[in-house]
C-alpha positions in Angstrom: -12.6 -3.1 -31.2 -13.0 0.3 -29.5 -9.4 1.8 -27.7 -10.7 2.5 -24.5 -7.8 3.8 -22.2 -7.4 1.6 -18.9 -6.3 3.3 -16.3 -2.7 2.2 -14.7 -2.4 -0.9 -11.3 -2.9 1.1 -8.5 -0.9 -1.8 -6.6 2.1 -1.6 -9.2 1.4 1.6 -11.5 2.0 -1.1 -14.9 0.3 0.1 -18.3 -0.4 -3.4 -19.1 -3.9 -3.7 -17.7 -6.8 -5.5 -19.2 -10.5 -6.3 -18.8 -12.0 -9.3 -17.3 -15.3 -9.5 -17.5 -16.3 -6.3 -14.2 -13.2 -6.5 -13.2 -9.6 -4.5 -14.0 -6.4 -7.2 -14.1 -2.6 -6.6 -14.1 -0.9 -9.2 -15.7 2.6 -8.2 -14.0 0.9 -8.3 -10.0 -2.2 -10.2 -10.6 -3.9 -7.3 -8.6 -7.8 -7.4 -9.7 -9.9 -3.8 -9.4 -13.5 -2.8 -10.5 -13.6 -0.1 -12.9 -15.3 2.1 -9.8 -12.2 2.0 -7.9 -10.0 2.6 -10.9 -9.9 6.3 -9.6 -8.1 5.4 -6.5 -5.1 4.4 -5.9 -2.4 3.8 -2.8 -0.9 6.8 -4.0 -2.6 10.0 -4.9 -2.9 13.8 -4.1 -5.5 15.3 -1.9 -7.7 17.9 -2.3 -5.7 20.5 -0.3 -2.1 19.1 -2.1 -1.4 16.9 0.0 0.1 13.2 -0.3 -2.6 11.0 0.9 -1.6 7.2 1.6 -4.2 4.4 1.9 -3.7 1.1 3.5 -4.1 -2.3 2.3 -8.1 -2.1 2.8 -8.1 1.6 1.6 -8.5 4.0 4.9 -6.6 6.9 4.6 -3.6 7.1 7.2 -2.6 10.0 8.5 0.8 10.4 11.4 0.6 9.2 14.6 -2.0 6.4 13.7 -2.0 2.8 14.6 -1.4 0.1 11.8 -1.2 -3.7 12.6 0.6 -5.5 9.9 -1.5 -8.4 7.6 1.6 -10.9 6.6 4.5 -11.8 8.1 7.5 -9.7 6.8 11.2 -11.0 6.5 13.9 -8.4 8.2 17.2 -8.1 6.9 20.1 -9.2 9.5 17.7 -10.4 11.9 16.8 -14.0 12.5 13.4 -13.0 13.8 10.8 -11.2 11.2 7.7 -9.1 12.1 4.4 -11.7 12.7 1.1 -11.1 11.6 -1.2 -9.1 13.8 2.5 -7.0 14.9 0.7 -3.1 16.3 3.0 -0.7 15.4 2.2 2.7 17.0 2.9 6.1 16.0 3.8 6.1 12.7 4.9 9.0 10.3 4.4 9.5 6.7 7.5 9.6 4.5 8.3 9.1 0.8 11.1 6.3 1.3 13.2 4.4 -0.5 10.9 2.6 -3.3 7.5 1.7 -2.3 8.2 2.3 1.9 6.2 5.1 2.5 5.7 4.5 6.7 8.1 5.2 8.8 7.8 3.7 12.2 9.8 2.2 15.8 8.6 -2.0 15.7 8.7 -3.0 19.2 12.0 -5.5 19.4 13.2 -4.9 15.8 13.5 -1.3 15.9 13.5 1.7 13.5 12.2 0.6 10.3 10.2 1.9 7.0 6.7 -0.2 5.8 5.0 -0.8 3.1 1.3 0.8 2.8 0.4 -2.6 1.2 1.5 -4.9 4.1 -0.3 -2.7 7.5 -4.1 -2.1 8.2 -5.0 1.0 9.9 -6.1 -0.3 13.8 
């Protein structure tokens, strides 16, 4: 048995990847990768220094872009939640609190930080 180092989840950051036959698999997530995309992640620094943030599909967002979100997300103290399909406009990059690294205005919910995981770049 050779000790090839896997790369970390790029969903979760765990150490406890393994192989599956092309494929990467966290055991803690269940997020699956191919072993091409193992040197990208959500998270990661650009050439110029910079914090560059993909979405759920992997396009690069950038401020002021448009995201819709993919699932429908619970909201603290509010009865309603935020629907699938939701366009939030004119969002700005930030390094919030745990994984929340979008910072936006949700049209009848209000001021808010997203997930990069949970939106799609419109």
């Amino acid at each position: 048995m050779t000790d090839t180092v896997l790369p970390p989840c790029p969903a979760c950051a765990s150490e406890n990847v393994y192989e599956l036959d092309a494929l990467l698999v966290c055991p803690e997530c269940a997020h699956e990768w191919s072993r091409d995309d193992a040197s990208t992640t959500d998270d990661e620094w650009g050439a110029e220094g910079e914090w560059v943030i993909r979405d759920s599909v992997g396009n690069v967002l950038a401020d002021g872009d448009t995201v819709t979100v993919i699932k429908d997300l619970k909201v603290k103290g509010s009865t309603a939640g935020i629907k699938v399909g939701t366009k939030v406009r004119n969002i700005r990059l930030v390094q919030g609190v745990g994984d929340h690294d979008i910072d936006c205005k949700v049209d009848g919910i209000g001021q808010m930080q997203l997930k990069s995981s949970v939106v799609k770049k419109a």
